[in-house]
N, C-alpha and C positions, 0 to 999 in steps of 0.2 A: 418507640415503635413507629416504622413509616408508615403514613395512613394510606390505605390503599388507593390504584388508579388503574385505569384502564384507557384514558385519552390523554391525548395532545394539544394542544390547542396551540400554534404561530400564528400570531397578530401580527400585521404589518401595518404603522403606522405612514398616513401620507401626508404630506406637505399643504396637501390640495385640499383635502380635507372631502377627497371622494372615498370610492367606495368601490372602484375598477383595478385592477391590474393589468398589465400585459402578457398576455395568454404565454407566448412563448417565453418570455423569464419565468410565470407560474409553472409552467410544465417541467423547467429548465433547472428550477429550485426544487422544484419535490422531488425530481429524478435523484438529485444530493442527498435529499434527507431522508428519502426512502433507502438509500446507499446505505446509510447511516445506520438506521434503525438495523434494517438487515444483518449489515457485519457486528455491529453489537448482541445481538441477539442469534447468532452462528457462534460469534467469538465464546458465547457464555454456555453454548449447547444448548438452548434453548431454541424451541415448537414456535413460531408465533404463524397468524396471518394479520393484515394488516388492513382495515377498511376506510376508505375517503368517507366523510360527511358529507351533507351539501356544507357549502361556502357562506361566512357570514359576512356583515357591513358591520360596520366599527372602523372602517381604514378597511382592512381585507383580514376575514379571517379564516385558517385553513381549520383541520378537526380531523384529526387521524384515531380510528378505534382498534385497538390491540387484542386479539383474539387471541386464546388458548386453554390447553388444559387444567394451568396452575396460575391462578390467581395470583401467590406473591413472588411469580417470576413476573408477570405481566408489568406487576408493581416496578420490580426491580429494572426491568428493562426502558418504561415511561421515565422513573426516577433518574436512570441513569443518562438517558436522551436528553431529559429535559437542560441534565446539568451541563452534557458534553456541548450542546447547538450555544450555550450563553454564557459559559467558562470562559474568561479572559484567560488566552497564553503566555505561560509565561516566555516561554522563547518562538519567536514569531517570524524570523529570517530564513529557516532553513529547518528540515527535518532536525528534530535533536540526535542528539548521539543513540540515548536507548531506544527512541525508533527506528534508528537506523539498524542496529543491534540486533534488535526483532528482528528483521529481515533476514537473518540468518538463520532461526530459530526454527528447527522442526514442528512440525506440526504436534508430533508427538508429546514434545518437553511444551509447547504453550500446552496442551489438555492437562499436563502434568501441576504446572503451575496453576491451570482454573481448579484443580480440587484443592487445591489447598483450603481453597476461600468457601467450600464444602457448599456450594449451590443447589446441588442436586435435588436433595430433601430441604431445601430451606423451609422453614415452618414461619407462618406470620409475626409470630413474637420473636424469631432470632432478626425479622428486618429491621433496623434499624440505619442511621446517621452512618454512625460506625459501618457497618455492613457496605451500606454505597458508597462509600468515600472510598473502603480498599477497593473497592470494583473500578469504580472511577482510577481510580490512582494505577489499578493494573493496565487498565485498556488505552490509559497514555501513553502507552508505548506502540498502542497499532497504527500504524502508519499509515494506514487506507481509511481510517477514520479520522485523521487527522488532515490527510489531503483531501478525502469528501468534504469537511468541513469547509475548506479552504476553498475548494471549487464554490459552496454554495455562496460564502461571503465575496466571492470575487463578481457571482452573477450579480447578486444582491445591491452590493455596492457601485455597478456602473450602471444600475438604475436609480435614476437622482429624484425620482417620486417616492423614495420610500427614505421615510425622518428616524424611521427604528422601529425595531422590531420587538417582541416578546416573547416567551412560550410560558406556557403553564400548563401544570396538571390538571385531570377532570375525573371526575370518579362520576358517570353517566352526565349527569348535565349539572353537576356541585361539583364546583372548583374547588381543587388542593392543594394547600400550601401558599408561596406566595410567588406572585408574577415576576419572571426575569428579565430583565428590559436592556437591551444592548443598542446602544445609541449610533447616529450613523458616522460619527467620530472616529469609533471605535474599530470599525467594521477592516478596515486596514490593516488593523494590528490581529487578525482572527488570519488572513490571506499570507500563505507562502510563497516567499521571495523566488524560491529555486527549484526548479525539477530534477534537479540534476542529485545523484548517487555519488557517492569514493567509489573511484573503479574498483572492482574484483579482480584478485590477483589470482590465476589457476595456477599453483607453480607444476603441477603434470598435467596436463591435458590429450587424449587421446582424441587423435582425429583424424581421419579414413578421410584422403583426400578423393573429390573425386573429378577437380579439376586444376591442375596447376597452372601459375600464370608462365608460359614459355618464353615469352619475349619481355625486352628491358621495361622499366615506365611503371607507373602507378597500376598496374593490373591487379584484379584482386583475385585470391583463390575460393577454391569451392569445395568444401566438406562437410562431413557428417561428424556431429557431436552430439551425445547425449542423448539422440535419438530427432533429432533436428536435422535438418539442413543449413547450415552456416555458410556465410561470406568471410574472408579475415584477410589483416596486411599481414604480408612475410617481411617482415623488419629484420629477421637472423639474416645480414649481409652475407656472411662468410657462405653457409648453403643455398643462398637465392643466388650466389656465384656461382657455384659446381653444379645448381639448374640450369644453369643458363649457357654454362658450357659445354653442357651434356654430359658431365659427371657420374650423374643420377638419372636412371631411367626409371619410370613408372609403367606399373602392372596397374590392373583390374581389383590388385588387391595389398595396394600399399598405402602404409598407415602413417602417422608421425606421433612420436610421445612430444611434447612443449610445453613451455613455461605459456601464459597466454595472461594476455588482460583483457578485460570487458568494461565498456564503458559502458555506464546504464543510467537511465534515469526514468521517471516515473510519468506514465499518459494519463492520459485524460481519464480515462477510470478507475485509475490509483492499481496499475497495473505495473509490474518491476518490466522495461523492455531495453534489451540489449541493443543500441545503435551503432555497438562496433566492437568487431574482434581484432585485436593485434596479437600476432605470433610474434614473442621476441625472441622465442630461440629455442632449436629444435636439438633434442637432447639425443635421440633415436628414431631412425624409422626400422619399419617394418613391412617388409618384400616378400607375399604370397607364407608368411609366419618365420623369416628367419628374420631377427631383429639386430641389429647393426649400432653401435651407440656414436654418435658424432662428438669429434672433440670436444663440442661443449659440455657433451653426455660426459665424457670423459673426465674431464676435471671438477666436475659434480658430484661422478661418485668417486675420485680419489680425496675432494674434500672433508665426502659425507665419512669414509673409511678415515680420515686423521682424525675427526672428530670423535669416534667414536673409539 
């Protein structure tokens, strides 16, 4: 059985052997691991609030108190923190594949997947070792805690006052368990190489143009997707020709079906954002509702028809 906790406690050891930090890396570091705390504790469906301490000397030490209505989620959730912020990764160059994976995952099938591991009612004597390891081992896959992580060790580490770090658990002012100590060696191997995503392939894409580009050149277009407003290149050669020679006239109410790709990669807040749309090839449009399929359209679905 885990022994209960309700704190946090990050030491940060200095070189110098004071007892100051830099305001703005401190603010810059909790803003990460309050990230942290947060999406772990959404990720699990759990209530928390979260209260600063005063700041202690020892090197510099933070003190975060975890508020809520059930005691061994509070547990579960310090436990699980404490292990995520001082876990060596094992793959450290790039999102892995099943976080990458995750990203595709309904909101619906992840809630699906946390009952499994039956949190809800967790009762104190079912916490245990067991218990937090499959939590931990589930939430390796979220990908917004794993680049929160990675922002905090990127701030962490180009301040060259700090020798290493710690966290440990506190059950009021009695420490629990044993102290985690990540050295500043280490700190490198926690930080992701890549922001960058495997593009998304939309092989039908609906998009309500509502600016085409008329003349020759890198121009871009302008439409409505998904309920957004989008940019995208028209790379289909064959129809940005019959645009261009007036082939094709545009209404107030023409659409295009397309294959599209999205290039994406992940910001500063562990947020998924699109930096570019490519049209590669436009299957059908659609003219005030009558829909027209382009040769492309054409030998797509004469493919899909032999196939079948």
């Amino acid at each position: 059985m885990i022994e209960q906790s309700n704190k946090l406690q990050l030491h940060y050891f200095f070189r110098d052997n004071s007892h100051s930090i830099d305001a703005v890396t401190r603010n810059e570091c909790e803003k990460e691991l309050l990230n942290i705390f947060n999406e772990i504790s959404t990720s699990l469906g759990f209530t928390v609030r979260i209260e600063a301490e005063p700041s202690q000397e020892g090197g510099f030490k933070e003190i975060w108190k975890f508020l809520g209505d059930n005691a061994v989620q509070i547990t579960l959730i310090v436990s699980v923190s404490t292990i995520f912020i001082s876990r060596f990764p094992v793959e450290n160059k790039e999102l892995t594949k099943l976080q990458i994976e995750n990203l595709k995952l309904d909101n619906e099938i992840k809630k699906k997947q946390l009952q499994k591991l039956e949190l809800e009612f967790l009762k104190e004597e079912d916490l245990d070792e067991l218990k937090v390891t499959d939590v931990v081992e589930h939430l390796q896959s979220n990908y917004k805690i794993a680049w929160r992580k990675s922002n905090y060790y990127k701030k962490i580490n180009s301040y060259r006052k700090v020798e290493s770090i710690s966290v440990q658990r506190f059950s009021e002012s009695s420490s629990v368990g044993s102290e985690r100590v990540v050295e500043r060696t280490k700190f490198p191997s926690f930080i992701l190489k890549s922001d960058e995503l495997p593009d998304l392939e939309v092989p039908m894409a609906t998009i309500d143009v509502i600016s085409p580009a008329l003349k020759s050149g890198k121009f871009r277009w302008k439409g409505f997707y998904e309920k957004e407003i989008i940019t995208f290149e028209m790379q289909d050669s064959i129809f940005k020709s019959d645009v261009l020679k007036g082939n094709i006239h545009f209404s107030n109410a023409f659409t295009i079906e397309a294959s599209m790709i999205q290039i994406r990669k992940i910001d500063q807040d562990g947020g998924i954002k699109v930096t570019n749309n490519i049209v590669t090839t436009v299957l059908a449009t659609i003219d005030n509702g009558v829909r027209t399929e382009t040769e492309h359209g054409k030998q797509q679905s004469g493919d899909s028809d032999e196939i079948e």
